[in-house]
C-alpha positions as CSV (number, residue, x, y, z in Angstrom):
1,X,0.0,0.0,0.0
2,X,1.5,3.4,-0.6
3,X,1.1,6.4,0.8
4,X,1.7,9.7,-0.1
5,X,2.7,12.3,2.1
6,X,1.4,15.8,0.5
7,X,3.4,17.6,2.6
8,X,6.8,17.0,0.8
9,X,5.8,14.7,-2.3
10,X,7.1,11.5,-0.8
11,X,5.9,8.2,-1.2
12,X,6.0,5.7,1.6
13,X,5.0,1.8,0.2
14,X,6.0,-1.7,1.7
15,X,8.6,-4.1,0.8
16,X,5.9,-6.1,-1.1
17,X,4.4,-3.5,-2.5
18,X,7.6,-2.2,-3.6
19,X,8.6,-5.7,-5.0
20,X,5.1,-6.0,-6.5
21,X,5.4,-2.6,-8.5
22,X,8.9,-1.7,-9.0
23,X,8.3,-0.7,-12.6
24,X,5.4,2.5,-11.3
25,X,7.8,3.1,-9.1
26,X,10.5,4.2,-11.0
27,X,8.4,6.1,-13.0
28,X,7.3,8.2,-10.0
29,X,11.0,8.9,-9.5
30,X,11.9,9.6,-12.6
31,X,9.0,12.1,-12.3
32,X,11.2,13.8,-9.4
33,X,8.8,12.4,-6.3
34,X,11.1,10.4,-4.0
35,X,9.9,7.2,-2.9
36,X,10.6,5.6,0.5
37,X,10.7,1.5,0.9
38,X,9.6,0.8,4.7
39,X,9.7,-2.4,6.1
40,X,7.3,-3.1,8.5
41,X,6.6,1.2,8.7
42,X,10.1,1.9,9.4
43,X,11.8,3.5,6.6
44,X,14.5,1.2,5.5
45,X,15.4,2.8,1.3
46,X,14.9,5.9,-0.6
47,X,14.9,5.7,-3.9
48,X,15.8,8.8,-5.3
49,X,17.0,10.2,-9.4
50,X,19.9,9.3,-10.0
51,X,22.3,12.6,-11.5
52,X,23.5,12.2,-14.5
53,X,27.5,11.5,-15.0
54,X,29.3,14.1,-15.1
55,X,32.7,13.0,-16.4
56,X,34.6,14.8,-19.1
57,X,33.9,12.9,-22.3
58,X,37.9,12.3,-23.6
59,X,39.7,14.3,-25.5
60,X,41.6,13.1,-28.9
61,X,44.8,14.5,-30.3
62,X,46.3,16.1,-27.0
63,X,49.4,14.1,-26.7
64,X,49.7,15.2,-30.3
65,X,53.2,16.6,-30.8
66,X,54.3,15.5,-27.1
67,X,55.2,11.6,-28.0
68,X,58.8,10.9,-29.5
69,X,60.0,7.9,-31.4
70,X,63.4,6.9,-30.1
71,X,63.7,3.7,-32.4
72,X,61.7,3.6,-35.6
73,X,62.4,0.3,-35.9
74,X,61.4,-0.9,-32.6
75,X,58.8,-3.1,-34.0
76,X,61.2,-5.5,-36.0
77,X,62.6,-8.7,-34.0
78,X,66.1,-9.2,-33.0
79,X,69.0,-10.4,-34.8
80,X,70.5,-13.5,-33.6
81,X,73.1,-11.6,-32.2
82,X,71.2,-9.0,-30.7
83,X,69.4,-12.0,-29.0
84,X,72.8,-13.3,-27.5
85,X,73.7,-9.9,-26.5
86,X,70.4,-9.6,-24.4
87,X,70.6,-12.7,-23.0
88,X,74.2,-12.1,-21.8
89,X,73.5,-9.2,-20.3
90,X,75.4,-6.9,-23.0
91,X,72.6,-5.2,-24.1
């Protein structure tokens, strides 16, 4: 059973009734009313709108000019002897 409290807007309904009609509910929160889940009349949940994120969307191109290539040829496997040398601690 809910009940609304015209005072503030809130909603007050049982864990059953929450279960029961989770779907209206969400709607009535995404209508701005904020709904309170009580379980046996004590309020136990709110459930509230959630804001939305508000994380910088990335930014492409602003390492552009900043990254250097020490080895263009860093890519291509070792020699033999370059192998050795790595092994063996020379390189």
């Amino acid at each position: 059973m809910a009940i609304r409290n015209s005072y503030n807007g809130d909603m007050r309904v049982s864990v059953a009734d929450a279960k029961n009609k989770l779907p209206e509910l969400i709607r009535a929160v995404e209508g701005g009313q904020r709904v309170t889940v009580c379980r046996r009349g004590v309020p136990v949940v709110d459930l509230v709108r959630t804001e939305p994120d508000k994380a910088r969307r990335p930014r492409l191109g602003t390492l552009k000019g900043r990254i250097r290539i020490v080895d263009p040829d860093w890519w291509k496997p070792m020699s033999d002897e370059e192998a050795e040398a790595f092994l063996e601690g020379r390189l």
